[in-house]
C-alpha positions in Angstrom: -5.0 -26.1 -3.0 -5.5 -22.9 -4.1 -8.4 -22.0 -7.0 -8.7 -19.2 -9.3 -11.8 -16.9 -9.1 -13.3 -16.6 -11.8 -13.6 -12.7 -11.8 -10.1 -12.1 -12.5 -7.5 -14.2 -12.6 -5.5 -16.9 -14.9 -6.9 -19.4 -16.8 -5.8 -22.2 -14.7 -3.7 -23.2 -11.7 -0.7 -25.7 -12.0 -0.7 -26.9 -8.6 -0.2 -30.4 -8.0 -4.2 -32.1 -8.2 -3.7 -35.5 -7.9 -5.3 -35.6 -4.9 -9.1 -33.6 -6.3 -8.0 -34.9 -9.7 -7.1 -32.1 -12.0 -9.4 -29.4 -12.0 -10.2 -27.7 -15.5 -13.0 -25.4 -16.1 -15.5 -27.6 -17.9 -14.7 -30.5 -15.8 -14.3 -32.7 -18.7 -17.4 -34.7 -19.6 -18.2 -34.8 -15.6 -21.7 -33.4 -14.6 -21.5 -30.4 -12.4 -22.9 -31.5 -9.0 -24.6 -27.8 -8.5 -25.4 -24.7 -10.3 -24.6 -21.2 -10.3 -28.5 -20.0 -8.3 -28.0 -23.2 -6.3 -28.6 -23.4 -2.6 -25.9 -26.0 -0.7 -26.5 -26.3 3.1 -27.6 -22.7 3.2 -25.0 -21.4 1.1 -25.9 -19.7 -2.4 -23.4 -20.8 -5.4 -22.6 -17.8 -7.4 -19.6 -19.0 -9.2 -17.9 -22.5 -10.2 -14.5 -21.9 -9.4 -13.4 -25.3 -10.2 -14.3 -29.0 -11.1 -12.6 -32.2 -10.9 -13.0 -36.6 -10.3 -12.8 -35.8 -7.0 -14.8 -33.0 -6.3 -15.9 -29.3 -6.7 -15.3 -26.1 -5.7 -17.4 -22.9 -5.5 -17.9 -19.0 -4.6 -21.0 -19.1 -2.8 -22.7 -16.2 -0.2 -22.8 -16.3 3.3 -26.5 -17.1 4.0 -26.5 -14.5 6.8 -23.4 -12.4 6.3 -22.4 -10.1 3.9 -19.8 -12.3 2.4 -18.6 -14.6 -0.2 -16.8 -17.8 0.5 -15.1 -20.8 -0.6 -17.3 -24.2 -0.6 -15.4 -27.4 -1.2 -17.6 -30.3 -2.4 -16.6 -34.0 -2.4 -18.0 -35.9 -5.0 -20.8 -38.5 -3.7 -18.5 -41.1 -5.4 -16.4 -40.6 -3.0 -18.1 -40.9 0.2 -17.6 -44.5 0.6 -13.8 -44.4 0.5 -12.9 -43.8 4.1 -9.9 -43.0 3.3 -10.9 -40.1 1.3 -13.8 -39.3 3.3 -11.3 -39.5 6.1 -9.0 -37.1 4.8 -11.5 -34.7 3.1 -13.2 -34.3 7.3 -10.2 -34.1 9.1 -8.6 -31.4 7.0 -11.7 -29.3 8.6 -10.9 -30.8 12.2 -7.6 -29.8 12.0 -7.4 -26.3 10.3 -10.5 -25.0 12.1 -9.7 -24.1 15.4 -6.3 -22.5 14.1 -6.7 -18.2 14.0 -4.2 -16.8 12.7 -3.7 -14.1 9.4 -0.9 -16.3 7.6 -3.6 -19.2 7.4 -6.7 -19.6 5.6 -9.9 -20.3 7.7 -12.1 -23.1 7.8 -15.3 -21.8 8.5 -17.9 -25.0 8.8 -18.1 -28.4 7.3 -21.3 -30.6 6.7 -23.4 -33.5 4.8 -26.1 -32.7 2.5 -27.3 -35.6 0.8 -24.4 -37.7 1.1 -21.9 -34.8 0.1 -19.0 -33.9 2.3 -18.3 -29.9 2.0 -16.3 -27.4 3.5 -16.6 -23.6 4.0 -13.6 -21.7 3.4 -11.9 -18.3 3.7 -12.2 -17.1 -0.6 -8.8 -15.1 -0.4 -7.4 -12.6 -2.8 -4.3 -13.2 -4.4 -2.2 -16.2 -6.1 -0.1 -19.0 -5.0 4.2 -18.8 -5.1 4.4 -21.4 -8.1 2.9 -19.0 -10.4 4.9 -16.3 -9.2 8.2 -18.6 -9.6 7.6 -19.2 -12.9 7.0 -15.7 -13.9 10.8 -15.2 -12.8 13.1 -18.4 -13.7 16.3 -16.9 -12.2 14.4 -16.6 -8.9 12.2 -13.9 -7.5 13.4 -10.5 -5.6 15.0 -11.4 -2.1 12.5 -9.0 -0.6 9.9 -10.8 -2.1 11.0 -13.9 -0.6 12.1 -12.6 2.6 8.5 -11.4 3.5 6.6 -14.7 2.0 8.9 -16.6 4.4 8.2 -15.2 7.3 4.3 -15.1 6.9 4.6 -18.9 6.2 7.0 -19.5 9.1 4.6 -17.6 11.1 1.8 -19.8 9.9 3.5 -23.0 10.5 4.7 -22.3 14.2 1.0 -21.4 15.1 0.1 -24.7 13.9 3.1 -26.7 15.5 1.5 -25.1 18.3 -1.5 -26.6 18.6 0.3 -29.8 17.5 -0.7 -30.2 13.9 1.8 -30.8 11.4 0.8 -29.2 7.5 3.3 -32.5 5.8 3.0 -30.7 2.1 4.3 -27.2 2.6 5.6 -26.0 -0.8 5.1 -22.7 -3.7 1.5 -24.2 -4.8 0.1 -24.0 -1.0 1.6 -20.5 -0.1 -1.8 -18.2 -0.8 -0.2 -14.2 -1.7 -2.4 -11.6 -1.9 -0.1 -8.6 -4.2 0.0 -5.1 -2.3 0.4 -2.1 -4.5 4.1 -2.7 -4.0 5.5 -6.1 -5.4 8.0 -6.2 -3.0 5.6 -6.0 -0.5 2.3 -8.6 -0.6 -0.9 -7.9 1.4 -1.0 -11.0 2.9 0.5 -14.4 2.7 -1.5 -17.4 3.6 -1.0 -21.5 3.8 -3.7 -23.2 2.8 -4.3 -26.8 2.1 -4.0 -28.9 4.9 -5.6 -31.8 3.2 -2.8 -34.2 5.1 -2.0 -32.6 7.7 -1.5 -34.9 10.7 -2.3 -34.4 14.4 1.1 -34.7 16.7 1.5 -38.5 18.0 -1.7 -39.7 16.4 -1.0 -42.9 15.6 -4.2 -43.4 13.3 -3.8 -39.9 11.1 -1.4 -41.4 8.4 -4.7 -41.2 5.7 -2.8 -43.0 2.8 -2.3 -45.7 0.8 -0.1 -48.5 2.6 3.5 -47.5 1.2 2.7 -44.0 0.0 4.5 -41.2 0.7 2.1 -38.0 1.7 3.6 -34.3 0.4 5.3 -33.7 -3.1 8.1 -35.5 -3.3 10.4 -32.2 -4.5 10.3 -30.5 -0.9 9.7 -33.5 0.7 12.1 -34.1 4.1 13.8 -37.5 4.2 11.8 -38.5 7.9 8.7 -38.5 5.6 10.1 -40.3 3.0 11.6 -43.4 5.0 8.7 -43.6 7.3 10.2 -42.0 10.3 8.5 -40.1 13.2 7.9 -36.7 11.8 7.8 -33.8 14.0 7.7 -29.9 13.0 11.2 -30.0 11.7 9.8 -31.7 8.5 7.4 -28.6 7.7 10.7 -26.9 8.2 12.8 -28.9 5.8 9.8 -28.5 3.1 10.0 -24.4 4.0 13.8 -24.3 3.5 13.6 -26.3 0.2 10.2 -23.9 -0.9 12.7 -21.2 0.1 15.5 -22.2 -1.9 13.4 -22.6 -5.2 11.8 -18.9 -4.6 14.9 -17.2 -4.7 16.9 -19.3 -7.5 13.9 -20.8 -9.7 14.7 -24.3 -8.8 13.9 -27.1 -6.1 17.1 -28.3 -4.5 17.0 -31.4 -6.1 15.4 -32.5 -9.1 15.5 -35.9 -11.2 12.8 -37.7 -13.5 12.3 -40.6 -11.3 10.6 -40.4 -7.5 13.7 -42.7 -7.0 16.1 -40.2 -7.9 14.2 -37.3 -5.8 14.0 -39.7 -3.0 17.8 -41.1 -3.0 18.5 -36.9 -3.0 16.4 -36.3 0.1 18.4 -39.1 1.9 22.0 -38.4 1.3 22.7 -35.9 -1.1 24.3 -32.4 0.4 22.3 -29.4 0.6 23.4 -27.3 -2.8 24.3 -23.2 -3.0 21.7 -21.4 -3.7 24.7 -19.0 -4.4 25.8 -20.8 -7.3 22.3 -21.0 -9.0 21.9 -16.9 -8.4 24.8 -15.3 -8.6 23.2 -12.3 -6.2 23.0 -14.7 -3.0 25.7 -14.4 -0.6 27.3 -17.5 1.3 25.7 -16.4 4.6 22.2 -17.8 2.8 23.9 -20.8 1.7 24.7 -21.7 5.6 21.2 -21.1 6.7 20.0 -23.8 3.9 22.6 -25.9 5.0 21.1 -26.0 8.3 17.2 -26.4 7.3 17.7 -28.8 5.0 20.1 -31.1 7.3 19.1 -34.8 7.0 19.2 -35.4 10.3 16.2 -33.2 11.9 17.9 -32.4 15.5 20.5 -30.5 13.7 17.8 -28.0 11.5 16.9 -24.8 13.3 14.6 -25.2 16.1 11.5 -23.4 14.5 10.3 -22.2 11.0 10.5 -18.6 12.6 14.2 -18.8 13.6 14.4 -20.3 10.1 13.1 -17.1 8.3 14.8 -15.2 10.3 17.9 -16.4 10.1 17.5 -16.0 6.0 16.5 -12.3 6.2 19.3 -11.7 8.2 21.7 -13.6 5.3 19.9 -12.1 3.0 20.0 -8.7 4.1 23.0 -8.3 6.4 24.9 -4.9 6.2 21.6 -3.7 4.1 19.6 -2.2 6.5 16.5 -3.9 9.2 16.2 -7.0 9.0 12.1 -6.8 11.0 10.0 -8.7 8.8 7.0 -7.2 7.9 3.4 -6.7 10.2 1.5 -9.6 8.5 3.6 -11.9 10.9 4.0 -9.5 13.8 1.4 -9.2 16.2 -1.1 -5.9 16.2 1.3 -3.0 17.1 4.5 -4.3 15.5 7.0 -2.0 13.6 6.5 -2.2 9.9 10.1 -1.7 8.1 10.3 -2.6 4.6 13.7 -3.8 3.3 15.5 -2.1 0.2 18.8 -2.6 -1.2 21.3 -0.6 0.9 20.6 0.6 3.9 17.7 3.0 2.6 14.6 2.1 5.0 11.2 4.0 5.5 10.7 5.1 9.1 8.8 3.4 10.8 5.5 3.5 11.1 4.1 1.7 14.2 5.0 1.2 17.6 5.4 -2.2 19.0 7.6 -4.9 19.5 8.4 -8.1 17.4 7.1 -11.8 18.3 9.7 -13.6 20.0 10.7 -16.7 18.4 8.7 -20.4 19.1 9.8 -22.7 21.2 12.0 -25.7 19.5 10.5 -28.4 18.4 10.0 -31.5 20.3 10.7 -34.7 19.5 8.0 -36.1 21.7 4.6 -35.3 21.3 4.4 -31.4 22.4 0.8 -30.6 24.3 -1.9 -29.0 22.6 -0.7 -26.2 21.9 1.6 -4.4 6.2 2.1 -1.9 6.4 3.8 1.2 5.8 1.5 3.3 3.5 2.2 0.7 0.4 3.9 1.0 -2.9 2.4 2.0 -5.9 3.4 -0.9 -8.8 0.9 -3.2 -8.6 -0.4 -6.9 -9.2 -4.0 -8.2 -8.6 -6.0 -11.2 -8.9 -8.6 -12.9 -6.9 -8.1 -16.4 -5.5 -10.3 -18.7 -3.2 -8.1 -21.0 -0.4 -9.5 -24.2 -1.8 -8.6 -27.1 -4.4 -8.4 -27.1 -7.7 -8.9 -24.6 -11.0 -10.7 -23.2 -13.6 -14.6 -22.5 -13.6 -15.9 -19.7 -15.9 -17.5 -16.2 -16.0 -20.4 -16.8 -19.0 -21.7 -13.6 -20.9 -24.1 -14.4 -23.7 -22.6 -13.5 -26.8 -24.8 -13.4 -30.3 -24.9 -11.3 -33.4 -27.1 -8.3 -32.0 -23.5 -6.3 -32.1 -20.6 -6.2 -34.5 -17.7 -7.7 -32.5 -15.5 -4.7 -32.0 -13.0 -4.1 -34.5 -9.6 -2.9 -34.9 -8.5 -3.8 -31.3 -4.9 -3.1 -30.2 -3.1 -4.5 -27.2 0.2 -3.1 -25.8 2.1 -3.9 -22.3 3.7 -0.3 -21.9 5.3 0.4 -18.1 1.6 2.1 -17.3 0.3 -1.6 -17.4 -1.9 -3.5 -20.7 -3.2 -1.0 -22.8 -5.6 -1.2 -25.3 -7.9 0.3 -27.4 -10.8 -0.4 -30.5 -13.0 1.3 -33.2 -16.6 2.5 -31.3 -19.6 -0.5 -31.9 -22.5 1.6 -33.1 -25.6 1.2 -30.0 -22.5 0.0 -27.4 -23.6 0.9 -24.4 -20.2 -0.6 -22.4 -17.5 -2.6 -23.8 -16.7 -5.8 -21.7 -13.0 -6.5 -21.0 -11.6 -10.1 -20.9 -8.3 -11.4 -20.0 -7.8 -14.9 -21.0 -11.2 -16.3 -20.5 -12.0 -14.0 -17.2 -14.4 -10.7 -17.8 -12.1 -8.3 -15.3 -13.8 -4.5 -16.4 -16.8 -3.1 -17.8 -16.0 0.4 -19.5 -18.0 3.1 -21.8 -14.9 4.0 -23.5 -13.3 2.9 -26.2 -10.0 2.8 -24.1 -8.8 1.0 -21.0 -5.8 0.4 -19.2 -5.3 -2.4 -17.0 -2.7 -1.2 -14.4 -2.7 -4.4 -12.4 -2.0 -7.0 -14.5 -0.2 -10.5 -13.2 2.5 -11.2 -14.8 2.9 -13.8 -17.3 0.8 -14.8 -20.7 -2.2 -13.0 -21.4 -4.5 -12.8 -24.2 -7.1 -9.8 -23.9 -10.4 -9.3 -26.2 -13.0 -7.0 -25.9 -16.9 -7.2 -26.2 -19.9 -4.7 -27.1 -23.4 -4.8 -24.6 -26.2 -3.0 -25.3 -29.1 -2.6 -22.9 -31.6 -3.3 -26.1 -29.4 -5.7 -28.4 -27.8 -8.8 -27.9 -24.3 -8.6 -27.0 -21.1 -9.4 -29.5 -18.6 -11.9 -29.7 -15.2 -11.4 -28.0 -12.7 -10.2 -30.2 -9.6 -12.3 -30.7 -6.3 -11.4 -29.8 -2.6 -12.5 -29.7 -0.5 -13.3 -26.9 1.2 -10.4 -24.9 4.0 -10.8 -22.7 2.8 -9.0 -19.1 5.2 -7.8 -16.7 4.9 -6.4 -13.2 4.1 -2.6 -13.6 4.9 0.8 -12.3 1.0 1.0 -11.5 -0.6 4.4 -10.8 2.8 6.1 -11.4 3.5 4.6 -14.8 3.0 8.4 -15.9 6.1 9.0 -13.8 8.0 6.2 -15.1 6.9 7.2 -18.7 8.7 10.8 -17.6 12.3 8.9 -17.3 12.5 6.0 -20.2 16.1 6.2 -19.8 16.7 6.4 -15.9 14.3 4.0 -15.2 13.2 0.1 -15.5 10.6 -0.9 -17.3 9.1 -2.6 -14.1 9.9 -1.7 -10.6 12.0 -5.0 -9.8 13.7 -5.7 -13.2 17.4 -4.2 -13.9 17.0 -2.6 -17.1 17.0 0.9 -15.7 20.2 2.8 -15.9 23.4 0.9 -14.5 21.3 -1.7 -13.2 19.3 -0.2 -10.3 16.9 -1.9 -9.0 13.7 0.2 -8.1 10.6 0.4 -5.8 7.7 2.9 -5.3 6.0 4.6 -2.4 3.1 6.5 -1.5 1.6 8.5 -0.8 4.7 9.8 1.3 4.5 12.8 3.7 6.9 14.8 4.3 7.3 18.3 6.5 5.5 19.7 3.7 3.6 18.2 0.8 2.5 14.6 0.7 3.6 12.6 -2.4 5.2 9.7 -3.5 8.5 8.4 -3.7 10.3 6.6 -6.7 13.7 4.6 -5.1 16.2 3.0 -6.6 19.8 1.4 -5.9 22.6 0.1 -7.7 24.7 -2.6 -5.6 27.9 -3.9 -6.5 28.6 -8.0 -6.3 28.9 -8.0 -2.7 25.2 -7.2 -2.4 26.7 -3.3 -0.9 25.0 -0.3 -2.1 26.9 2.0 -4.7 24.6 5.0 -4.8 21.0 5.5 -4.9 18.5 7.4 -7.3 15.3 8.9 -6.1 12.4 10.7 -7.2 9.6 12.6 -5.6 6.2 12.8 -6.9 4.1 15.3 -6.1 0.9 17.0 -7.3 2.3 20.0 -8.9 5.6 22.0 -9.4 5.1 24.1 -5.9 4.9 21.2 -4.1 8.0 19.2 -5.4 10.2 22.4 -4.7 9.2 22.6 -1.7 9.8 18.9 -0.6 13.0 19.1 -2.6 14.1 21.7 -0.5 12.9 19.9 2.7 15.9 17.2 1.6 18.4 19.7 0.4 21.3 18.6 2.0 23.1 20.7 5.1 26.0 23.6 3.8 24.9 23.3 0.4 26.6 23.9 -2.8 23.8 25.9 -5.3 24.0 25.7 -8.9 21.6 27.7 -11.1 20.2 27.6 -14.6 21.9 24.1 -15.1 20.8 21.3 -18.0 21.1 18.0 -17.5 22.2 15.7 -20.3 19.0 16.0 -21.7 18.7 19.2 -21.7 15.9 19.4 -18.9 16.2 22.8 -17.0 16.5 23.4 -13.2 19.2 23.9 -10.3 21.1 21.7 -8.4 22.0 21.4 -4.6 24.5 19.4 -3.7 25.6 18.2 0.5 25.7 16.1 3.3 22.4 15.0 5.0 21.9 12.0 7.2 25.1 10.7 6.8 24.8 10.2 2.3 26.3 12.6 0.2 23.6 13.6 -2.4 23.1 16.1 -5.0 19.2 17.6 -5.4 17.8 18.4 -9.5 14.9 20.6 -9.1 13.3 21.4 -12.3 12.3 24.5 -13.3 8.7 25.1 -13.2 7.8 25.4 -17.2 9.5 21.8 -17.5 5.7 20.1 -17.6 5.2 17.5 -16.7 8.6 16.8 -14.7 8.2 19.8 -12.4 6.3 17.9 -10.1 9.0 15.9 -9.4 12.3 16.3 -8.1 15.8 14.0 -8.7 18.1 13.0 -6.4 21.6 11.3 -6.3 22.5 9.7 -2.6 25.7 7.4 -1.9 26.5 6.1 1.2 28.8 7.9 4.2 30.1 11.4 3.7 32.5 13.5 1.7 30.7 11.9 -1.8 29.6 14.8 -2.7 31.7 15.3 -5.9 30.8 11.7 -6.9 27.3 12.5 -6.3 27.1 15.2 -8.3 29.3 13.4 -11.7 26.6 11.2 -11.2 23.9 13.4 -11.1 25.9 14.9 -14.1 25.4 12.0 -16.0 21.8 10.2 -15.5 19.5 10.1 -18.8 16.9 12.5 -18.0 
C-alpha cells in the first residue's frame, strides 16, 4: 500500500491497513525499530515514511547508487507467524521478476537480525482513493480512461507470468500527476501483498475462512472460494473503474454480508444513472466486466480498458490510450471532448491486445509535450502512512506574523510581515516542509487538491529558528499551474480550474505547452462545451505566447481559408483588436487578435471553432458574445 513521503504530501493515507495495521506518523506508543542516520542491510534511513503493529516503512539511499528507495520492515514480532512471514516474502517473490512501467519494482528482500525487509521502487505521485474523494460526482473521463489502461496494462503483464494481484482497487493504483491533470506521468499498481501464483495450491496465505482483497471490488469467485483466474483482477478493475468515474463502488452496504450477497447476485448498476455525463455504451461494457459468471467478462483487462475508452469516447475523437501503456515508439494522442486531438507526436504502433484468460493454469508467462495545470506530491510504493519532516523550532525568532493564505486559479498563495535576522522562511503544508524561500511571498502552483492547512517558519543561520505559524483550513483545487497569469487574464471565459465547469456555458478546459507551431512556440488554452449526448457544440481556444508579435503571427498561421476581416472591433468588454472569421480543417471558427497596446492580453489570441462547415455566422455570434 502506498505511503506518503514525507517531503511533500498529505498528512496521511486512507488506504485500507488492516493488513500493516494502521500506519500514523508517530506510530502510536510503538518504538521505532530504526532511525533516521540508520544503516539497514546496507541501506541508509533518511526518512520514516510510515509506522504501524505490523511493520515500518522508510526512504533510505541506495548504498551504491545514486538513489532513494522504499524499505519495508516487518516487525520482529512478526517473524514467527508463518503466515505473515509467508505473505510479507512472497509478495517479493512474486512482484520481482515482473518489469514493466505500470508496476512498482521490487528491488531486493533480506533478514537482518530477524527482520524481514523489502526494497522498493519510492514513486512520485498519489493513489486513486485520494483523488476520488477530491471529486464525489466522479473524476474527468479522461482521467479515468488513461489510469485504466496503465492498470490494465499492468495487470496483463502479470497474468502473464501467471500471478494473479487478488486486491486491485483506488488505494493500490500508484499516479504520479503530469503538468496536465488529465494527463498523469505515470500510473503504477503496487501492493501485491496477496497476490497468488496461478494453480499454486499452497499460496492461499490467510486465515481459514477469510476472504483476501476488499470486499467492495471484490469478484464473487473469490468470495465463495472458487478457482480464481485473471478474470477476477478484471472484475475488481471494472468495479475500481466504475467508482472513478461516478464516486461510488458498485455496491455498497454496512455489513460484509450485504457486500457479499451483492457480489453474488445482484445486477451490475448504470454508471449512467449515478453521472448523468456517462453514455449507455459504458454501461454495457460494466455489464460485461462485472458479470458473475467469469467466462462471460472480457477476455483481458486490456480489452477491458479498451472497450471503456471507446464507450467513453465514441464519436469524440482517438480512442489510443496514452504511451505509459504502449510500448517505446507508440503514438501518444490525448483525448478531449469533441473531436479536437493534438497531432501526434511519435511514430509506432499500439500493443495488441493479451491473450484471454485461461481457465487452466496458463504457463509461465506520456507524452505529448504535457499540459500546464498541475498537481504534485511525492509517494513511496509501499505500506502504510505518515512519518514526519522535523525542523527544530525555539524562540531564537518571532514566529512570523500577519500570514495570509488564498487558493486563487495561480495555485495557494500566501504571504507574511518580514522576521527581523530571517534568513529564509520555511513553508509547510499540513505537517510536510515543501519550500524554503527568502521572500516574504510564495506561491505554491502544484498543490493536491483537497484540505490544506499552510504555515510558515523563520531560520536564521545564527539564531534558533521559529515556531510555525498557525493557519486555517483552505479549500485547494486543481490549478491552472504556470498559466494561472493567463487564466487570471479571462475571469469570466474561463474556469477556475482546468477540469471544473464553471467557465462560461459550461466548457470544460485543458492546457498545453509549450506548443509549436509554423511560427512561434507557445501554449495552448482548450476548451469545449458538449451538449447531453457527450457531442461537441463549439470550442474556445487560446494561444499563449511570449509577446504580442508572436501571438499575431500564430493567430494568423490559424486564420481560417477565404476569410472575412473585421477591423477596429471591441468585444463585450471592450478589449480592442480584429477579427477573422472562415473555414479551416473542416470547423468554422472566428480568430480575436488583440491589438498590441492591450497588455497583457496581446500575447494571446482567441478563437471560436464549431464543428463541420458553413458555422461561420454562429461562430462569430459567439465570438460576439464571450466575456473577455
Amino acid at each position: 500500500m502506498p505511503v506518503a513521503d514525507m517531503l511533500i504530501g498529505p498528512q496521511g493515507h486512507s488506504s485500507d491497513l488492516r493488513r500493516f495495521g494502521e500506519l500514523t506518523t508517530t506510530a502510536g506508543n510503538m518504538r521505532r525499530m530504526f532511525e533516521v542516520g540508520d544503516e539497514v542491510a546496507g541501506y541508509r534511513v533518511e526518512a520514516v515514511l510510515g509506522a504501524g503493529g505490523m511493520g515500518e516503512v522508510y526512504r533510505v539511499r541506495h548504498p551504491r547508487l545514486p538513489r532513494s528507495d522504499a524499505l519495508k520492515v516487518l516487525r520482529s514480532a512478526h517473524t514467527g507467524d508463518p503466515v505473515v512471514r509467508a505473505r510479507f516474502e512472497r509478495e517479493a517473490d512474486l512482484v520481482a521478476p515482473l518489469v514493466h512501467p505500470n508496476l512498482v519494482r521490487v528491488y531486493d528482500r533480506g533478514v537482518l537480525n530477524d527482520v524481514l525487509w523489502i526494497a522498493m521502487e519510492l514513486v512520485p505521485g498519489t493513489d486513486a482513493s485520494k483523488i476520488v474523494k477530491q471529486s464525489p460526482g466522479g473524476l474527468d473521463a479522461r482521467l479515468v480512461a488513461n489510469i485504466v489502461d496503465g492498470v490494465a496494462a499492468a495487470l496483463d503483464v502479470a497474468h502473464r507470468h501467471g500471478i494473479l494481484h487478488r486486491d486491485v482497487k483506488p488505494a493500490n493504483i500508484l499516479i504520479t500527476p503530469g503538468q496536465d491533470p488529465i494527463l498523469p506521468d505515470a500510473v503504477k499498481v503496487t501492493d501485491f501483498g496477496i497476490a497468488q501464483a496461478l494453480g499454486d495450491a499452497g499460496a492461499e496465505l490467510t486465515s481459514t475462512g477469510t476472504t483476501v482483497g476488499t470486499m467492495r471490488y471484490c469478484s464473487p469467485e473469490q468470495i465463495d472460494g472458487r478457482g480464481v483466474d485473471g478474470r477476477a483482477d478484471l472484475y475488481s478493475l471494472a468495479a475500481t473503474a466504475f467508482e472513478l468515474l461516478t464516486g461510488s463502488s458498485p455496491y455498497d452496504s454496512t455489513s460484509i454480508h450485504g457486500l457479499m450477497t451483492a457480489h453474488m447476485f445482484a445486477e451490475p448498476p448504470r454508471a449512467s444513472e449515478r453521472n448523468r455525463s456517462l453514455s449507455p455504451a459504458v454501461d454495457a461494457v460494466f455489464a460485461v466486466g462485472l458479470a458473475k459468471d467469469p467466462a462471460q467478462r472480457q477476455p483481458s483487462c486490456l480489452v477491458f480498458a479498451q472497450a471503456l475508452r471507446v464507450a467513453l469516447f465514441e464519436g469524440r475523437g482517438p480512442v489510443v490510450p496514452p504511451s505509459f501503456v504502449n510500448t517505446p515508439g507508440a503514438p501518444v494522442r490525448n483525448i478531449v471532448p469533441g473531436g479536437y486531438a493534438p497531432e501526434v507526436t511519435h511514430a509506432g504502433t499500439v500493443p495488441t491486445p493479451n491473450a484471454p484468460f485461461q481457465t487452466a493454469t496458463p504457463p509461465p508467462w506520456y507524452r505529448r509535450t504535457p499540459v500546464v495545470a498541475s498537481v504534485v506530491i511525492a509517494v513511496a510504493a509501499a505500506v502504510g502512512i505518515g512519518g514526519g519532516f522535523a525542523w527544530a523550532s525555539g524562540s531564537g525568532l518571532p514566529t512570523p506574523s500577519g500570514v495570509e493564505v488564498k487558493a486563487t486559479p495561480k495555485g495557494v498563495e500566501m504571504s507574511w510581515d518580514d522576521v527581523a535576522g530571517a534568513s529564509e522562511y520555511l513553508i509547510k503544508e499540513d505537517d510536510k516542509v515543501i519550500r524554503a524561500v527568502s521572500d516574504t511571498s510564495f506561491t505554491y502552483t502544484s498543490p493536491f487538491p483537497g484540505e490544506h492547512t499552510y504555515s510558515v517558519a523563520a531560520r536564521s543561520t545564527t539564531k534558533q529558528g521559529s515556531d510555525f505559524s498557525s493557519s486555517d483550513p483552505v479549500e485547494v483545487y486543481l490549478t491552472w499551474g504556470v498559466l494561472g497569469d493567463v487564466a487570471a487574464m479571462y475571469p469570466d471565459l474561463l474556469p477556475a480550474t482546468p477540469v471544473s465547469t464553471g467557465g462560461f456555458d459550461g466548457m470544460k478546459c485543458r492546457a498545453e505547452g509549450p506548443k509549436t507551431s509554423d511560427y512561434k512556440p507557445g501554449s495552448l488554452i482548450t476548451c469545449a462545451k458538449t451538449d447531453d449526448a457527450e457531442q461537441t457544440e463549439f470550442v474556445v481556444r487560446i494561444g499563449v505566447y511570449a509577446d504580442a508579435d508572436m501571438a499575431s503571427s500564430a493567430a494568423y498561421s490559424e486564420t481560417p481559408i477565404d476569410n472575412e476581416d473585421e477591423y477596429n472591433v471591441k468585444s463585450p468588454q471592450n478589449a480592442k483588436g480584429s477579427i477573422q472569421t472562415g473555414e479551416k480543417n473542416g470547423e468554422s471558427r472566428s480568430v480575436f487578435i488583440f491589438s498590441g497596446d492591450d497588455e497583457p492580453r496581446s500575447r494571446t489570441f482567441l478563437e471560436v471553432a464549431y464543428p463541420g462547415p458553413k458555422k461561420i455566422k454562429q461562430a462569430r455570434e459567439l465570438l460576439g458574445r464571450l466575456p473577455f
